[in-house]
N, C-alpha and C positions, 0 to 999 in steps of 0.2 A: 693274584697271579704271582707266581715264585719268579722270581729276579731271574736273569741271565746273563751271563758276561760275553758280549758283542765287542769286536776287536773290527774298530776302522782304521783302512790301510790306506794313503791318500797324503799325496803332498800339499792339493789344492785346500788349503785350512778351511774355505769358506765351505766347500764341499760336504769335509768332515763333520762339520759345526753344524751346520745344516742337519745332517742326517741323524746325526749326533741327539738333535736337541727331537724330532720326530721318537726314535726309539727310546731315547726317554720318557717322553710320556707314554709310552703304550709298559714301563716299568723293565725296562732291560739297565742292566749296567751297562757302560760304553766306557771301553777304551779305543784310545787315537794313537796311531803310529804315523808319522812323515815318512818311514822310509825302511828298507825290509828287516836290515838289523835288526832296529827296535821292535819291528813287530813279531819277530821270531825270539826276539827278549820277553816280551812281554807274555807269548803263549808259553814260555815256561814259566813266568811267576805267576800266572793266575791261572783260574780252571776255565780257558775260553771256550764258549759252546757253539760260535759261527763267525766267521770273518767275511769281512767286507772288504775285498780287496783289488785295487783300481793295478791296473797292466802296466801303465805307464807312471812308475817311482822313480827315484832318482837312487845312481849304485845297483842294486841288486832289485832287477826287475820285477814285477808281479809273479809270472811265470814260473823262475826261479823260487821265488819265495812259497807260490804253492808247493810245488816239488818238495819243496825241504817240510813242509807241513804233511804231506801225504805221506813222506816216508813214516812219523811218526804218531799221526793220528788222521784218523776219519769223520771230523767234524767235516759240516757244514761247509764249502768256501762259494760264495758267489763273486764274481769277477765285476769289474766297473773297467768299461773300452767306450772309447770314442765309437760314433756309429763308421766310419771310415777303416774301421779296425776288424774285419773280417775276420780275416785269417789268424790274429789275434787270438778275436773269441775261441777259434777251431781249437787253436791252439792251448788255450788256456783250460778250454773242457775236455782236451786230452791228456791235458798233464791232470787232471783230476777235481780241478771245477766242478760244483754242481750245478750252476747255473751263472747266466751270468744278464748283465744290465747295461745298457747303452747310454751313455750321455750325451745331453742333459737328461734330467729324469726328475718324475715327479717324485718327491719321500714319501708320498703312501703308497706306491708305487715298491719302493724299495721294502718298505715295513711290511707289504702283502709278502713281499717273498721271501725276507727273512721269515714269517710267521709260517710259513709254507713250509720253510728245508727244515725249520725247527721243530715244527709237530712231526715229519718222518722220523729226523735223526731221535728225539727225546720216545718217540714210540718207541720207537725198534732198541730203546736203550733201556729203558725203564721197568720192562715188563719182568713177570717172575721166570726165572730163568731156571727154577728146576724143573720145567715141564719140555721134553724136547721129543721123541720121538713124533705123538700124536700131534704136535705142528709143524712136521716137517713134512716136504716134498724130495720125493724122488723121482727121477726119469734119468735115466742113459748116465747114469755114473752121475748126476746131479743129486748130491742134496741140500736143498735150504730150510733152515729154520727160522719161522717167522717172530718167535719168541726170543730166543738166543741170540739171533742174526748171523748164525753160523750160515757161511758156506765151504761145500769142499765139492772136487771134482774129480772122479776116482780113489776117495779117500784122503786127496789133500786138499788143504785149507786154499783158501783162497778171498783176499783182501777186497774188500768191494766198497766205493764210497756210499752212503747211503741212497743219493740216486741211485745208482748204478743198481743195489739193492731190487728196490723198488722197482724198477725196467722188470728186469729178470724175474722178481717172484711175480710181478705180472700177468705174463707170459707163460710161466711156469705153473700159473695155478687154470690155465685155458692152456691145455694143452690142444695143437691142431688148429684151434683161433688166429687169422691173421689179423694183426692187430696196425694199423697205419700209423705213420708218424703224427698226425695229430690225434688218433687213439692215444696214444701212448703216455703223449703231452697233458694232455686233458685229464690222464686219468692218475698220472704219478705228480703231477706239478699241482693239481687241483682246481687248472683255471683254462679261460680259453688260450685254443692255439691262437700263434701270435706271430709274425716273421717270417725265418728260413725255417725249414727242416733241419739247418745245420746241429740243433741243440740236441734233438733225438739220436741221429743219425752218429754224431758221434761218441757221446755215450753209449751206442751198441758196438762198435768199433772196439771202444778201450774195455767192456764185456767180454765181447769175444777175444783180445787178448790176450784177457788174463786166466780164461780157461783155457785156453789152449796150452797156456803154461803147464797146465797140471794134467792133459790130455794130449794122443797122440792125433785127435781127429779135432775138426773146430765147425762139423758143422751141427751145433747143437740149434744154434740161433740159425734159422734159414730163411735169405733175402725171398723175396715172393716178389717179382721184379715188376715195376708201377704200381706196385698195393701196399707191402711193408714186411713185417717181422713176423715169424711162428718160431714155435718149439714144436717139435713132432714128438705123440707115444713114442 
């Protein structure tokens, strides 16, 4: 198995050490940051491929610290909240979370879902990339390429974390398809639904945001109201 460099974000040491010593043996590198500084020091000395990153740090929140991460790269980030921390989570998968984990929690638990955002993100990154037309989709000013991992929306680019990806080409490859919020779950996360709806729900929110950026209309993604999500021909 190739090595990968896992960055845990976490003041609680016993936490880190913990989860630490779990993706070690499954062969990841692991790095530990106490607090956001460092860990935003650290994603620039090393080539980190997913972080692990708890809400509640000391100085510069979780929150913040993804933010500063999404501005400059689209890895991986799964969140660690207390289960009391709702709006938290909402919040943290809007700022561009791709998932996120409630504590306490079990480390295989955590290692299933690192092993989950890692086989998307390393897919959609790896592939040969001079093949683009014949794997791309179009509909209504959309194109995605599932090779490349481009998207654009009228002709502009448009930034998508690798969830978010995943939702959308989805969708996008069942056109007319309503697909529910545990469709959705099931089929981009790889395992059973589990919780709220909140984790779908608003990764198609920060979707449709961000094409509406690059278009004058935003109903590409259309609610099907008590059933879920479609894309129309």
């Amino acid at each position: 198995m190739q090595s990968h460099n896992i960055l845990i974000v976490d003041d609680e040491k016993e936490i880190a050490d913990l989860a630490g010593i779990y993706l070690r043996n499954e062969g990841y590198e692991v790095f530990k940051a106490a607090n956001g500084k460092e860990a935003l020091q650290l994603i620039e000395m090393h080539p980190v491929k997913l972080v692990i990153l708890d809400i509640m740090i000391p100085g510069m929140d979780g929150i913040e610290v993804c933010r500063r991460i999404r501005e400059k790269a689209n890895i991986p980030i799964i969140m660690l909240s207390a289960k009391t921390e709702e709006m938290d989570k909402i919040l943290g998968l809007s700022t561009g979370a791709d998932d996120y984990v409630t504590k306490p929690f079990h480390p295989m638990e955590l290692v299933a879902r690192v092993k989950s955002q890692l086989r998307r993100y390393l897919h959609l990154n790896t592939s040969d990339l001079s093949v683009k037309t014949e794997n791309a989709i179009y509909v209504r000013g959309l194109m995605i390429n599932k090779i490349t991992r481009q998207v654009t929306m009228d002709g502009e680019e448009v930034n998508l974390t690798p969830t978010e990806f995943e939702i959308l080409y989805v969708m996008a490859s069942n056109l007319d398809r309503v697909f529910s919020a545990e469709d959705l779950f099931e089929k981009v996360w790889k395992e059973q639904y589990f919780e709220s709806k909140n984790t779908v729900m608003v990764h198609i929110r920060k979707i449709r945001e961000k094409l509406k950026k690059q278009a004058n209309e935003s109903t590409l993604i259309k609610t099907v109201w008590g059933v879920g999500y479609k894309i129309e021909k």
